[in-house]
C-alpha positions as CSV (number, residue, x, y, z in Angstrom):
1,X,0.0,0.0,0.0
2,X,1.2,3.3,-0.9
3,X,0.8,6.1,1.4
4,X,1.5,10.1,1.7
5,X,3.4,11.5,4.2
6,X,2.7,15.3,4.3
7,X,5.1,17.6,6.4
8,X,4.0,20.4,8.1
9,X,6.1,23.0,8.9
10,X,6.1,26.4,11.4
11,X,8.5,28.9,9.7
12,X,8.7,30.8,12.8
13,X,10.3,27.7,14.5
14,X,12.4,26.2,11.9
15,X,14.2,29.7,11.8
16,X,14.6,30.3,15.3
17,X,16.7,26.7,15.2
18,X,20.2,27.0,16.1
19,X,21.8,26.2,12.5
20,X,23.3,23.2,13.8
21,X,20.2,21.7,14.7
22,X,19.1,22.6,11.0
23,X,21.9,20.9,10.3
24,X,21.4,18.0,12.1
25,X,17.6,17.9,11.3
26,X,18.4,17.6,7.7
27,X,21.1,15.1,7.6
28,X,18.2,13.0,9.7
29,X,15.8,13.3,7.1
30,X,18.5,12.9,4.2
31,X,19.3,9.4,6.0
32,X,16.1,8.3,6.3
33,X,15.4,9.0,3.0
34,X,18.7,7.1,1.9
35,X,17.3,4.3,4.5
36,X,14.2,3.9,2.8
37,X,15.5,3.8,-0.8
38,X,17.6,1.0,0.6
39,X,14.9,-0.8,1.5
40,X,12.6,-0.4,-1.3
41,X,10.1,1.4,0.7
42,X,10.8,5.2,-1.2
43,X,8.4,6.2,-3.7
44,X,9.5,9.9,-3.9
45,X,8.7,13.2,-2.7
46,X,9.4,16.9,-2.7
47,X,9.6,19.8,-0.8
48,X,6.8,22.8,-1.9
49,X,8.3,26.5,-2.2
50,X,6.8,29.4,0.2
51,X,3.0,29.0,0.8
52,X,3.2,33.3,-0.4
53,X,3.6,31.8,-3.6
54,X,0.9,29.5,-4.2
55,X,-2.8,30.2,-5.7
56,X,-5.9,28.9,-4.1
57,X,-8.4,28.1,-7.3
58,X,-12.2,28.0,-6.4
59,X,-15.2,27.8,-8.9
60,X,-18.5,28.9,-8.0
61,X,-20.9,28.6,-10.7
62,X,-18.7,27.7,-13.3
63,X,-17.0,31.1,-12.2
64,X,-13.6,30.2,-11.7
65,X,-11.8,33.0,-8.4
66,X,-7.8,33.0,-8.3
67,X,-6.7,34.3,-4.6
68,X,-3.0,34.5,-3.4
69,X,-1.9,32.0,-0.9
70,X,-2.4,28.8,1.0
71,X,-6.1,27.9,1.4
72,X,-6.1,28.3,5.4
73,X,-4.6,30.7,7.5
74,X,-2.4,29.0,9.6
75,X,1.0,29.0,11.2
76,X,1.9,26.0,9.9
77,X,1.9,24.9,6.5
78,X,2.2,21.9,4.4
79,X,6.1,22.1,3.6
80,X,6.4,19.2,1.7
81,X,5.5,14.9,0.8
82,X,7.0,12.2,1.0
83,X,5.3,8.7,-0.9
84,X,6.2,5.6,0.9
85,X,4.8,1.9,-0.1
86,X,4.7,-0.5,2.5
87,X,2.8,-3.1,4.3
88,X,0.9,-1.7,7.1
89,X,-0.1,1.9,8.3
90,X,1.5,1.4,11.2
91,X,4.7,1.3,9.6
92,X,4.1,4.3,7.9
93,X,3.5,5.9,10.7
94,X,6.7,4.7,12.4
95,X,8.7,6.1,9.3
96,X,6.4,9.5,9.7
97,X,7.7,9.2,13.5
98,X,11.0,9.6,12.7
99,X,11.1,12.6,10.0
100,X,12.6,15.8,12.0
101,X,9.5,17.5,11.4
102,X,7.2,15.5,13.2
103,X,9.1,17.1,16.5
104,X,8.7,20.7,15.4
105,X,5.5,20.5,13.6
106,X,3.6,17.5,12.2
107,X,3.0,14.7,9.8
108,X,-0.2,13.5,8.5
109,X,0.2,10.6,6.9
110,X,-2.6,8.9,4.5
111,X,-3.4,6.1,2.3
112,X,-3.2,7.1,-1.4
113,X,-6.0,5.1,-3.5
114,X,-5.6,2.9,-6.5
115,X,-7.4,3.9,-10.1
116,X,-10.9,2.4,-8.2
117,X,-10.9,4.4,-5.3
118,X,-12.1,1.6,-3.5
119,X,-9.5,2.4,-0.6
120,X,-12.5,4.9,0.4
């Protein structure tokens, strides 16, 4: 089963970190990443640029509305995904335990469906 790991991320607190702890926070998630390669387990993933520049698309009445920015005002933001396929959702969530962020922020991690959708 495939699931996505999304990463949540507080800008306020990831620059008040000491730079080593940056540091340290991205070598963590560069080895887990490495890790899960290893293992077969990676599917990919990416990090997502400043929520100032994204869109929010809405269409009302076949009226489509372009606004600047994330959809919800929030501290924290979705910073990036990860796409892991494994057996279980527990194991997903013990890989989403051990990504950096989910000390400083969150994960939410989710099953992705098939072509059917029957996953629902």
């Amino acid at each position: 089963m495939k699931y996505m790991l999304m990463i949540y991320n507080n800008p306020a607190i990831w620059e008040a970190m000491p730079g080593k702890e940056r540091e340290r926070a991205v070598a963590e998630a560069t080895a887990l990443m490495d890790e899960l390669q290893r293992s077969g387990e990676w599917v990919g993933g990416e990090g997502l640029a400043d929520p100032s520049n994204s869109r929010t698309v809405r269409v009302r009445h076949g009226v489509p509305a372009v606004t600047d920015g994330p959809y919800l005002e929030a501290k924290e933001h979705l910073a990036g995904y990860c796409v892991v396929e494994c057996e279980s959702m527990e194991r997903a969530l013990a890989i989403a335990t051990r990504w950096p962020d989910a000390r400083h922020a969150g994960m939410e991690v989710r099953p992705l469906m098939g072509g059917s959708g029957l996953e629902m």
